[in-house]
Backbone of each chain as ProteinMPNN parsed JSONL, in Angstrom:
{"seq_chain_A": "XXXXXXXXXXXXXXXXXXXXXXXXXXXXXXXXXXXXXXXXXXXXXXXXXXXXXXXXXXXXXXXXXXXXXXXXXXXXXXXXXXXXXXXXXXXXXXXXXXXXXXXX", "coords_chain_A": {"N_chain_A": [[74.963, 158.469, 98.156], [72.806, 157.651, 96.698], [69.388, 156.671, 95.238], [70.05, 154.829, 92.787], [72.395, 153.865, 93.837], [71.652, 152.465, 96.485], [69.764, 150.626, 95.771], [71.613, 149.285, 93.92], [72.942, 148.341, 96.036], [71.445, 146.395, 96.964], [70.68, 144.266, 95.467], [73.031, 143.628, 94.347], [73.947, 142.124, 97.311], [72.069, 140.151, 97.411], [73.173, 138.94, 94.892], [75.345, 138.081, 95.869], [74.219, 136.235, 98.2], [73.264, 134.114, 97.219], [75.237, 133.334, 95.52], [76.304, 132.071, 97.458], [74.862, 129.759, 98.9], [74.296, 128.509, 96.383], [77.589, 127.73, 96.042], [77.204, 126.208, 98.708], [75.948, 124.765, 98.204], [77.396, 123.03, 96.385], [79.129, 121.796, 98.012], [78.286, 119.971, 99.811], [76.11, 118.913, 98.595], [75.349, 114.957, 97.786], [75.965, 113.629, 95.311], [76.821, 114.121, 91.732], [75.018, 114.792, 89.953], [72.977, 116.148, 92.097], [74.753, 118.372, 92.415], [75.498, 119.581, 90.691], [72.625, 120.031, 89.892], [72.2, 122.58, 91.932], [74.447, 124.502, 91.391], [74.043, 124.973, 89.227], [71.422, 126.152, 88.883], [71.832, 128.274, 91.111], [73.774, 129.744, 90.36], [73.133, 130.864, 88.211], [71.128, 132.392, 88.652], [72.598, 133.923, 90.783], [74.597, 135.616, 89.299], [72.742, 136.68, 87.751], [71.554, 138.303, 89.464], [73.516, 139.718, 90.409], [74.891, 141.582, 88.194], [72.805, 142.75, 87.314], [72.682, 144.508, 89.468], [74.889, 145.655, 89.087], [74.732, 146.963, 87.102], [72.25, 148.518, 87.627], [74.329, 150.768, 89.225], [76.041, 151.665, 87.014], [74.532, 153.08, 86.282], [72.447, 155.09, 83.338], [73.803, 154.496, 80.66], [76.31, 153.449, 77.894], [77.808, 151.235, 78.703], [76.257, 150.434, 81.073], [74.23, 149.387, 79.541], [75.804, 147.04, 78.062], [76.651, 145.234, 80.486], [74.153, 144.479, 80.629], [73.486, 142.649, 78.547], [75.306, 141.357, 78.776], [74.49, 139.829, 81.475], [71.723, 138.779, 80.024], [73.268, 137.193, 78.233], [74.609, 135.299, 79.691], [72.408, 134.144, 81.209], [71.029, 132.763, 79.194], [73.457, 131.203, 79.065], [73.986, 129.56, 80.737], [72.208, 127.652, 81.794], [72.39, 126.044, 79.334], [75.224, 125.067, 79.398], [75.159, 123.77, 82.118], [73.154, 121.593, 80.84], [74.581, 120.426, 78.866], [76.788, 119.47, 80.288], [75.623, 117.746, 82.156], [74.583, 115.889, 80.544], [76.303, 114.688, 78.935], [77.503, 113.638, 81.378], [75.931, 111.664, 81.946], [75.759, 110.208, 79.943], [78.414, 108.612, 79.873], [77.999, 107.298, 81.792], [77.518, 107.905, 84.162], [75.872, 107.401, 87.501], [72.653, 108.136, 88.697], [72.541, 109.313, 92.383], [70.705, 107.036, 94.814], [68.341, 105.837, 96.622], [69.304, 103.651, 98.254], [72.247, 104.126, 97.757], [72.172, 106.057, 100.156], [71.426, 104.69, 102.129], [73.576, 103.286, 102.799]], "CA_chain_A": [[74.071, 157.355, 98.469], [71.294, 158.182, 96.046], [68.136, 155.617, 95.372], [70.449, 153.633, 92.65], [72.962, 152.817, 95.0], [70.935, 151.755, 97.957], [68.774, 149.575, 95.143], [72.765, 148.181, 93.376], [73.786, 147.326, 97.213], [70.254, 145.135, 97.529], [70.908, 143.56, 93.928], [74.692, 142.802, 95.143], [74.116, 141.546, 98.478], [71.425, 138.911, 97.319], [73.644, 138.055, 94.395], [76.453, 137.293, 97.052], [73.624, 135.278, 98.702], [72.701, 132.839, 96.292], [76.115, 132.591, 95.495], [76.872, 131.365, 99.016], [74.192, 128.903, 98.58], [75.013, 127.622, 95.264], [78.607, 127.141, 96.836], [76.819, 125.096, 99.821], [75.056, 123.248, 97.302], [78.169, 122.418, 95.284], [80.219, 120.964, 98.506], [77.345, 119.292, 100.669], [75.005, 117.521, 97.934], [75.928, 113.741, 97.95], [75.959, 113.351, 94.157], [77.22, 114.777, 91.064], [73.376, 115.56, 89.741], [72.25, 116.749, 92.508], [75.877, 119.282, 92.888], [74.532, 120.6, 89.458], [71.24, 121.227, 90.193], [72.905, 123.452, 92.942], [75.092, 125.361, 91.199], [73.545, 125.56, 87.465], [70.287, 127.474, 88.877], [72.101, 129.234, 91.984], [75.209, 130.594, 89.832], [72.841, 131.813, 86.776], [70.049, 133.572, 89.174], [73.435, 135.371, 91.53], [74.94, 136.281, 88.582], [72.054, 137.55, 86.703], [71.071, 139.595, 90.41], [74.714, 140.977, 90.65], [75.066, 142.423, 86.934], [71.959, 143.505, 87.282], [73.477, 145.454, 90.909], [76.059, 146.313, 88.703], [73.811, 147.92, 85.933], [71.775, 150.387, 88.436], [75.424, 151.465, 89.938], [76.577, 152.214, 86.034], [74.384, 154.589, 85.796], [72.451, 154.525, 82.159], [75.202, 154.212, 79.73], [76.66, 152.456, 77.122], [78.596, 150.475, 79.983], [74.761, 149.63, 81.147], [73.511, 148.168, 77.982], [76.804, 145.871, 77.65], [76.224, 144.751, 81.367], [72.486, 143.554, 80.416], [73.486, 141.806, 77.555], [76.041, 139.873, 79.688], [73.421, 139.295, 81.813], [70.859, 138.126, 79.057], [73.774, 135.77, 77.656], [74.42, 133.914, 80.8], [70.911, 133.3, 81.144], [70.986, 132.045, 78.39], [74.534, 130.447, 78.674], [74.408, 128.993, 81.888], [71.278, 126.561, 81.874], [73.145, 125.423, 78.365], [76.192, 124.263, 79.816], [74.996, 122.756, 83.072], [72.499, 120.429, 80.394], [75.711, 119.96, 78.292], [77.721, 118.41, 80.927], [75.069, 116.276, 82.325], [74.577, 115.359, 79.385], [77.611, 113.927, 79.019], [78.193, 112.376, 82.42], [74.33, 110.521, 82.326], [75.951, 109.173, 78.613], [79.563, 107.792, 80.162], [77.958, 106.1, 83.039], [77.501, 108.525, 86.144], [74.684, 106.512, 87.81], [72.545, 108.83, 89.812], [72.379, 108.863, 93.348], [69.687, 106.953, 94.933], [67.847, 105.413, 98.419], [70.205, 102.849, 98.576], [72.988, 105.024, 98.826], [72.036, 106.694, 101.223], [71.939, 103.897, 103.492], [75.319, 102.747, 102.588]], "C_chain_A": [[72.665, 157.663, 97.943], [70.488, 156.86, 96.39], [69.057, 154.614, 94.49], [71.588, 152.736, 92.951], [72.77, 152.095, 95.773], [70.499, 150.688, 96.809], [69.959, 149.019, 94.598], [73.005, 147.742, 94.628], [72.741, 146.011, 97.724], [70.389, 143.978, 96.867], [72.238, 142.807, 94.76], [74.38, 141.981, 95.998], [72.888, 140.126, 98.006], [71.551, 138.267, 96.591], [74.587, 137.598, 94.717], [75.676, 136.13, 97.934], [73.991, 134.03, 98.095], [73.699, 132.298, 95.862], [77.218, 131.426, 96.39], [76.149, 130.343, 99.38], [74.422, 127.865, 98.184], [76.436, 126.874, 95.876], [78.517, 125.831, 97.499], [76.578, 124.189, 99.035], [76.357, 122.201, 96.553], [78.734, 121.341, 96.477], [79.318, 120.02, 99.509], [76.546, 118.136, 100.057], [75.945, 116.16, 98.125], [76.317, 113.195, 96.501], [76.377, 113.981, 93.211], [76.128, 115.437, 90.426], [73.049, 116.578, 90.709], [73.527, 118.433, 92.688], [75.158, 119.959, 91.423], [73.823, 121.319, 89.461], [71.427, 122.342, 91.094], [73.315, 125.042, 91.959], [74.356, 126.2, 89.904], [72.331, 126.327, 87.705], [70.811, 128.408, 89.825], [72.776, 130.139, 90.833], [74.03, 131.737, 88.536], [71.959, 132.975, 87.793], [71.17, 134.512, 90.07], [73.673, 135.985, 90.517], [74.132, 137.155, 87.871], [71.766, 138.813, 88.118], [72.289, 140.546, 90.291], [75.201, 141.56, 89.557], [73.917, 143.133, 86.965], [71.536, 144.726, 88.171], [74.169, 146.41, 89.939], [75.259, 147.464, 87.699], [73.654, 149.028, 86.58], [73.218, 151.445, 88.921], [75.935, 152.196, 88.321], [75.795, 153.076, 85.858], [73.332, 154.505, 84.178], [73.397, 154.97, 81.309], [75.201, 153.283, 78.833], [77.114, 150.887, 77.766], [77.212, 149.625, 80.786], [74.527, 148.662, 80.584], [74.768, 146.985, 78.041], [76.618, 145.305, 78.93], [74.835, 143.704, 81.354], [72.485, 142.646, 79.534], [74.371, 140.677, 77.984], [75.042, 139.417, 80.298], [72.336, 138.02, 81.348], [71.967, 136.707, 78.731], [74.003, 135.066, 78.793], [73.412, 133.413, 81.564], [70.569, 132.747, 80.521], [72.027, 130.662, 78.362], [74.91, 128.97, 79.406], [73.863, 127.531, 81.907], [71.932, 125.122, 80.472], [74.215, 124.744, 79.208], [76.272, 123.412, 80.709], [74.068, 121.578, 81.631], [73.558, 119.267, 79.588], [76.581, 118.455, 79.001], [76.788, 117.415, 81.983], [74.293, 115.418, 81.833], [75.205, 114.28, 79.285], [77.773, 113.09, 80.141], [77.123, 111.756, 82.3], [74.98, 109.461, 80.68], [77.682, 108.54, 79.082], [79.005, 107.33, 81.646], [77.911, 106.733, 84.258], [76.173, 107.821, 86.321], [74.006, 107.943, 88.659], [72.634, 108.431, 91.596], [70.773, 108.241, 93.883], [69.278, 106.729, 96.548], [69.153, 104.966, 98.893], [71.263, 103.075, 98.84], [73.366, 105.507, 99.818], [71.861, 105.486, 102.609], [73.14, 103.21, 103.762], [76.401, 103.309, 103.474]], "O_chain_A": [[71.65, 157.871, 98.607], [70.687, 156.133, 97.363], [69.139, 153.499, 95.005], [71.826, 151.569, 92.64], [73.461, 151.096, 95.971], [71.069, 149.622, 97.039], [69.73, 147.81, 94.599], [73.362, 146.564, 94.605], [72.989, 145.064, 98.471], [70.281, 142.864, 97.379], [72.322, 141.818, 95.488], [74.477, 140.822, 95.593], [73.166, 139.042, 98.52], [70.927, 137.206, 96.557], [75.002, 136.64, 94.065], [76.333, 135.181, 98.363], [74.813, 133.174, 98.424], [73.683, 131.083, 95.66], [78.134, 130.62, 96.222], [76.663, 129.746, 100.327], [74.654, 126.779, 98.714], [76.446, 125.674, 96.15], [79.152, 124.798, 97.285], [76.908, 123.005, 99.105], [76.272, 121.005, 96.274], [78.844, 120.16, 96.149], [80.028, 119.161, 100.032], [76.307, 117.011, 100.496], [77.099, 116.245, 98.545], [77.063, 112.216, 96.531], [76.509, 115.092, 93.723], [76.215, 116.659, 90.305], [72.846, 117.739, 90.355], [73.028, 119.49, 93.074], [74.299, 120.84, 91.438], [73.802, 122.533, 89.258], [70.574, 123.211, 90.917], [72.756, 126.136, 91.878], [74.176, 127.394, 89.665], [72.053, 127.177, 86.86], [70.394, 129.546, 89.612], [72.248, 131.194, 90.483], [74.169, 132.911, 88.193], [72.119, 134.192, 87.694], [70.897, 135.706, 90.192], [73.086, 137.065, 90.452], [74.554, 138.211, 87.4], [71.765, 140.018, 87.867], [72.225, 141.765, 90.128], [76.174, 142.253, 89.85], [74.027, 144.301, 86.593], [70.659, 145.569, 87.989], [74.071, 147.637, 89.953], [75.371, 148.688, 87.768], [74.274, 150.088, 86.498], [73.134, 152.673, 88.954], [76.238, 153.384, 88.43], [76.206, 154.048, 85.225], [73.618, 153.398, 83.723], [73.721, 156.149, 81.454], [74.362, 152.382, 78.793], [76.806, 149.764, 77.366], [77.211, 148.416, 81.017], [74.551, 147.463, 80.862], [74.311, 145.843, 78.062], [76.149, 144.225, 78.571], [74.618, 142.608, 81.871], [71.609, 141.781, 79.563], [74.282, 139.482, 77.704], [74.504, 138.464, 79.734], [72.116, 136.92, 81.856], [71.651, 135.531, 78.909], [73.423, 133.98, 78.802], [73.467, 132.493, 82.38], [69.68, 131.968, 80.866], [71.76, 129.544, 77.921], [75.547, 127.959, 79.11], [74.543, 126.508, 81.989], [71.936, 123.895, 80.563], [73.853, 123.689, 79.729], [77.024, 122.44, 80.636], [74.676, 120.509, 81.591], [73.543, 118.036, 79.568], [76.85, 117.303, 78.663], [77.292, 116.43, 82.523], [73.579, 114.534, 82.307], [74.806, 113.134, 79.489], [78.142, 111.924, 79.998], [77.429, 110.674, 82.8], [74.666, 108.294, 80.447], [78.072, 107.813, 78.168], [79.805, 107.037, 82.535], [78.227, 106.179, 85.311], [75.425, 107.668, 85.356], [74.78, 108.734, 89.199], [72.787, 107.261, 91.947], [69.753, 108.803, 93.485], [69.798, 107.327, 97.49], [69.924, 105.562, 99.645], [71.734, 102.596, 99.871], [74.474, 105.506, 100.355], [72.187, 105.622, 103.788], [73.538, 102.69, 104.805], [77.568, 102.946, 103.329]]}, "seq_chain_B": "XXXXXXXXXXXXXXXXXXXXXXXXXXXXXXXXXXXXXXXXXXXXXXXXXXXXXXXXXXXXXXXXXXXXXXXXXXXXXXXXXXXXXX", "coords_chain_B": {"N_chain_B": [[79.775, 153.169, 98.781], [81.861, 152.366, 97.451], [83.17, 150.631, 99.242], [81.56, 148.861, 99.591], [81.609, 147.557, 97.504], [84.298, 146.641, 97.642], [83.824, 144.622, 99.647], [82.011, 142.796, 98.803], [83.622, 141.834, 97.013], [85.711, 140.558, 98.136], [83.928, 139.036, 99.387], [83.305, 137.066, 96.988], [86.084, 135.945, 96.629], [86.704, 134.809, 98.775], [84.089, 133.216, 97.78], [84.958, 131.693, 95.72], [87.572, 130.422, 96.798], [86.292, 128.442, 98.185], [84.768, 127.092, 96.809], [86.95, 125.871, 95.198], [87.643, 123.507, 96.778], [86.092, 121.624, 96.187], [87.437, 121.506, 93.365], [89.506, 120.472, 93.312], [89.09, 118.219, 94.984], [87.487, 116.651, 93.972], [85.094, 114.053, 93.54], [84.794, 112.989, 90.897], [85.815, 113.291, 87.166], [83.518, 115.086, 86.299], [82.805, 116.381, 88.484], [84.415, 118.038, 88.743], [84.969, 119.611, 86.542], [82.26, 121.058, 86.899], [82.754, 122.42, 89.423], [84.919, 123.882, 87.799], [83.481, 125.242, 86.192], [81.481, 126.871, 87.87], [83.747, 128.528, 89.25], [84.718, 130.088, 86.846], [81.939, 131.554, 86.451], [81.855, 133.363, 88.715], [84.359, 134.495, 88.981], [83.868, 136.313, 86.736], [81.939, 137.875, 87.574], [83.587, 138.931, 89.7], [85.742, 140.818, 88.124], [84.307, 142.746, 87.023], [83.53, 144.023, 89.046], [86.121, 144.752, 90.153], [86.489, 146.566, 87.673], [84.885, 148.487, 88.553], [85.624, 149.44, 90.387], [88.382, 150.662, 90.014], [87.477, 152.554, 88.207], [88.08, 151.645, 85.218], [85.887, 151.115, 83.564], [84.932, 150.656, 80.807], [86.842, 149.075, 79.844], [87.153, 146.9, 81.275], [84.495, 145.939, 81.348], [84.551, 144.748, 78.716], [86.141, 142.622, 79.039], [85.234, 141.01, 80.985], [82.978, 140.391, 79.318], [84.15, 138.909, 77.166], [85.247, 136.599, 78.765], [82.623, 135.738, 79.589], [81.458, 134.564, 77.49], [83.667, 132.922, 76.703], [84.1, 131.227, 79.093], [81.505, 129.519, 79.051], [82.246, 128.406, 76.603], [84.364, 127.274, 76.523], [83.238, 125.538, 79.076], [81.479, 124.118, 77.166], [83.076, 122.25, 75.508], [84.746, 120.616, 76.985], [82.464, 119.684, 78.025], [81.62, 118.161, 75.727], [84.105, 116.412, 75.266], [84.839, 115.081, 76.935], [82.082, 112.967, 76.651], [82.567, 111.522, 74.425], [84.901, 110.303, 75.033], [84.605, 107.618, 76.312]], "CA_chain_B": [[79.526, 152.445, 98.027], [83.391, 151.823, 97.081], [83.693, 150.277, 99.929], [80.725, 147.562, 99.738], [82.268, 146.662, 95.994], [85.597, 145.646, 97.874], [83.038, 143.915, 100.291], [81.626, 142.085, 97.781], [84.757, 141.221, 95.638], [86.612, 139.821, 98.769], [83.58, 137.568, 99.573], [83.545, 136.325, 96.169], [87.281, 135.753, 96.303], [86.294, 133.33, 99.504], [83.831, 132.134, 97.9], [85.646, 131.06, 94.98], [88.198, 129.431, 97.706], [85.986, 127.501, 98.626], [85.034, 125.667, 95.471], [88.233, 125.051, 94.803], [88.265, 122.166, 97.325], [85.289, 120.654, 94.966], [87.568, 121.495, 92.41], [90.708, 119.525, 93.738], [89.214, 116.673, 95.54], [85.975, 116.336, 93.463], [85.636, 112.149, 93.028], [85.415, 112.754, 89.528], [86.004, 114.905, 86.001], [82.403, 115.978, 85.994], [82.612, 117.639, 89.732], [85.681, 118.581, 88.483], [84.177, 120.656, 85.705], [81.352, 121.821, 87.505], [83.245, 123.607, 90.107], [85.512, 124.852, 86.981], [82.169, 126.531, 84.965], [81.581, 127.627, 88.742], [84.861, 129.56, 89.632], [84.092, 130.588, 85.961], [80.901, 132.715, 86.773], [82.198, 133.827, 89.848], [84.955, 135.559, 88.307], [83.15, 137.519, 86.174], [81.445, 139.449, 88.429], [84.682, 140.12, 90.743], [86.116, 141.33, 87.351], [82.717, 143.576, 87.138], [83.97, 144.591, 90.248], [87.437, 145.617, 89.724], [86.644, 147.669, 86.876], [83.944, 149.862, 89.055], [87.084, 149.976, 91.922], [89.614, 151.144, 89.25], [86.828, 153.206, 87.472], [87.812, 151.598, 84.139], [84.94, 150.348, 83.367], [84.597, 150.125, 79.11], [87.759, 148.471, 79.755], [86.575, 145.648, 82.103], [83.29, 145.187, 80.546], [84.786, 144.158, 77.08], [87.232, 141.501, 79.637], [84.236, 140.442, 81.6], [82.277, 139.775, 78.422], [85.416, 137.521, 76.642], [85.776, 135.798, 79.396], [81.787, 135.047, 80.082], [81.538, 133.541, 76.496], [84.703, 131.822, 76.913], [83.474, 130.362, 80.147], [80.895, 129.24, 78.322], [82.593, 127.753, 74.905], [85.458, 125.904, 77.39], [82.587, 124.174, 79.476], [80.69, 122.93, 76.455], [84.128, 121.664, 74.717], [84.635, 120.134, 77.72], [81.516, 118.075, 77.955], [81.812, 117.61, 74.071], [84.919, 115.909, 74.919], [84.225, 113.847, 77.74], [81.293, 112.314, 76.333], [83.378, 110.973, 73.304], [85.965, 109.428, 75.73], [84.202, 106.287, 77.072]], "C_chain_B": [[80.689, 151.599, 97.496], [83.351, 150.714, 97.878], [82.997, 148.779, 100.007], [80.822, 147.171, 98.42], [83.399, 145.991, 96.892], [85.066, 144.376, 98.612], [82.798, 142.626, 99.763], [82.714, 140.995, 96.897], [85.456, 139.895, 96.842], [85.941, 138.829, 99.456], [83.515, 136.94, 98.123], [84.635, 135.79, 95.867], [86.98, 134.092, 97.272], [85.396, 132.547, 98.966], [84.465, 131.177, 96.597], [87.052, 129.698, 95.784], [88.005, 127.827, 97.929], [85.267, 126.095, 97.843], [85.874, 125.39, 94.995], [88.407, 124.123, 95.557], [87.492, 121.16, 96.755], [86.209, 120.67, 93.831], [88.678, 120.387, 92.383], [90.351, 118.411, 94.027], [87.908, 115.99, 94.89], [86.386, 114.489, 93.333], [86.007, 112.009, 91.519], [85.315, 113.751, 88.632], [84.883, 115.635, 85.898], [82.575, 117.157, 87.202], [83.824, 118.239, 89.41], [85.724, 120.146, 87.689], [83.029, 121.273, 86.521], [81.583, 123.111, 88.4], [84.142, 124.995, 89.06], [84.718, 126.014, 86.93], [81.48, 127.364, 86.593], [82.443, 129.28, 89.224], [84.736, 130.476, 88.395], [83.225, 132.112, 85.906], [81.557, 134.191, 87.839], [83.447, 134.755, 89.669], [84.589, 136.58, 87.583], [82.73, 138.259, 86.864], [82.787, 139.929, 88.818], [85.408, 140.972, 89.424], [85.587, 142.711, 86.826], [83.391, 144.684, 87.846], [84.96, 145.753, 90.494], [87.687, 146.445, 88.741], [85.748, 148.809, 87.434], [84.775, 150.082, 89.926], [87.789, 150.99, 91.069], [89.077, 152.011, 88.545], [87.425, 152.737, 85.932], [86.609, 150.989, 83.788], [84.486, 149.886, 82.139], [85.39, 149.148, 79.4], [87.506, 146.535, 80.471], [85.582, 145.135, 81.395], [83.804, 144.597, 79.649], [85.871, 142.501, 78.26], [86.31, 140.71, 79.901], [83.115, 139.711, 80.502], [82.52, 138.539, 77.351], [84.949, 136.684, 77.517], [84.416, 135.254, 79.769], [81.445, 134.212, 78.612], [82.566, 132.398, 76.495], [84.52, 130.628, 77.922], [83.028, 129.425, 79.5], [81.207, 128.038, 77.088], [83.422, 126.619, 75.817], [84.262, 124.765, 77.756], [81.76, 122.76, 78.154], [81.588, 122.016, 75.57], [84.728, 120.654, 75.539], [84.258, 118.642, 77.858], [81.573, 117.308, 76.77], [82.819, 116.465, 74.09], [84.517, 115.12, 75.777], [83.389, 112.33, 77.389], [81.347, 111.047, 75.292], [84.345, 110.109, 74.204], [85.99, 107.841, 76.125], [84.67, 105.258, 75.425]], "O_chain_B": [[80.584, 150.418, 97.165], [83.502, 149.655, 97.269], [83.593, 147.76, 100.359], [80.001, 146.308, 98.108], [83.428, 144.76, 96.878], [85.568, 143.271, 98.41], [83.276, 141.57, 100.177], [82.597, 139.879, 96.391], [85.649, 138.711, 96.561], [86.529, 137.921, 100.042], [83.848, 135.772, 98.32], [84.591, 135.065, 94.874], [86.993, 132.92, 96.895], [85.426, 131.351, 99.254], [84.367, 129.951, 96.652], [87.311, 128.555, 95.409], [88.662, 126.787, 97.924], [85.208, 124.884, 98.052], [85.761, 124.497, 94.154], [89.449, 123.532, 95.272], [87.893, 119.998, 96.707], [85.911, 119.768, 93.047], [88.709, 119.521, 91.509], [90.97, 117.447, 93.576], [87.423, 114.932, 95.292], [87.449, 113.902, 93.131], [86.91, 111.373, 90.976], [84.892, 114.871, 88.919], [84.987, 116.782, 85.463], [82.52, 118.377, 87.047], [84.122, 119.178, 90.149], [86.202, 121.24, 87.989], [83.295, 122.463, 86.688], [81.073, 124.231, 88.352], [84.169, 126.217, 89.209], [84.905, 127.171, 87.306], [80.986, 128.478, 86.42], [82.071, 130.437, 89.421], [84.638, 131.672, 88.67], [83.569, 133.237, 85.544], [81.636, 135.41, 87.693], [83.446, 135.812, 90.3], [84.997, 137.719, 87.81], [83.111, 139.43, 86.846], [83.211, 141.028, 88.461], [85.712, 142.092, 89.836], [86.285, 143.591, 86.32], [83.711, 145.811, 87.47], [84.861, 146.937, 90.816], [88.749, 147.063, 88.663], [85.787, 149.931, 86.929], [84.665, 151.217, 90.39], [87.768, 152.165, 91.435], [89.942, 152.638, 87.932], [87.209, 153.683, 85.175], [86.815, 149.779, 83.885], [83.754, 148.897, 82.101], [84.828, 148.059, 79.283], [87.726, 145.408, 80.027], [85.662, 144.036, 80.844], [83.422, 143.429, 79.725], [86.042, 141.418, 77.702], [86.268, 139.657, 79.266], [82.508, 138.677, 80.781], [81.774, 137.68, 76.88], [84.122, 135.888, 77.074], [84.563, 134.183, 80.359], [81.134, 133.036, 78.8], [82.319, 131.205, 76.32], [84.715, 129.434, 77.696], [83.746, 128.464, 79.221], [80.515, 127.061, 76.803], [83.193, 125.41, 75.824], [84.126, 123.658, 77.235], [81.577, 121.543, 78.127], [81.057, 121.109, 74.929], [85.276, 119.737, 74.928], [84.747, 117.512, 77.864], [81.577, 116.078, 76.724], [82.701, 115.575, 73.248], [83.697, 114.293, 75.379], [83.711, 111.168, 77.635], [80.638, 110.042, 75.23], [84.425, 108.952, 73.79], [86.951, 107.078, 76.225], [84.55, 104.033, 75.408]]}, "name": "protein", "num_of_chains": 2, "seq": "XXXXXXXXXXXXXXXXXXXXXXXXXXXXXXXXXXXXXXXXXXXXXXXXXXXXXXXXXXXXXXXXXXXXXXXXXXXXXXXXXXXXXXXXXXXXXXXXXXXXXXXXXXXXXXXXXXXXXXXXXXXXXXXXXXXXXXXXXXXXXXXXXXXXXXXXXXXXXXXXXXXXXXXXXXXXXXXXXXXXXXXXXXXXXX"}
């Protein structure tokens, strides 16, 4: 139980958070936008905390560096694909949700 | 430390569970996809995971890294296609 264990189990546990969040967000929002906005910033910021858990636990290594670069690409990858696909549903007709809805 | 990886893996297993009922009953193909490129992420790590359990770990990384581009290439082929459909 050195220092970069204790500091990968802090990393972990608050990218299990956010993923328990994101989750909430996906099955609670009322809309398909707003289930997005949920997931597409929770999922990229757990994932980038819990590779970045995972990193300090590897140790520095080769096995490191390829960890960070996953990292880097689904920070990169993530924000891409959520714009992608609501992209797509705002161009076949998903309406957003609005007031009026909500009193429905 | 072993022990708070299995920790870890077997809440990401629940929570993967539990977007699968967005993934099944979503109203439509977008929440449909969303939860996909979800369960997606969320695999990767537990995959992370299971190669620091099993100590392979070159071995995993190179899986975990396929499979987060792939993630990736599926969702946007996905929306690519969708969008074309109407």
């Amino acid at each position: 139980m050195n220092f970069w264990h204790v500091l990968s189990i802090l990393f972990l546990s608050g990218g299990l958070f956010f993923f328990a969040t994101a989750t909430l967000g996906l099955l609670r929002f009322p809309d398909f936008y707003t289930r997005l906005h949920a997931t597409g910033k929770g999922d990229t910021l757990a994932v980038f905390l819990c590779l970045i858990g995972l990193a300090f636990y590897a140790g520095f290594s080769l096995s490191c560096l390829k960890i960070i670069f996953i990292a880097v690409f689904m920070f990169l990858a993530q924000p891409t694909a959520t714009h992608a696909i609501s992209r797509a549903a705002m161009k076949s007709g998903v309406t957003p949700w609005t007031k009026e809805d909500a009193t429905k | 430390m072993i022990d708070f990886l299995y920790g870890i893996g077997f809440g990401l297993c629940f929570l993967v569970l539990v977007v699968l009922y967005r993934g099944i009953f979503g109203p439509g193909v977008y929440n449909r996809i969303a939860a996909v490129s979800a369960v997606g992420t969320k695999t990767l790590i537990i995959l992370l995971i299971m190669g620091f359990i099993y100590n392979r770990v070159d071995m995993f990384i190179d899986i975990s890294m396929v499979y987060a581009l792939l993630n990736f290439v599926g969702t946007l082929a996905a929306a690519k296609y969708l969008e074309m459909e109407k």
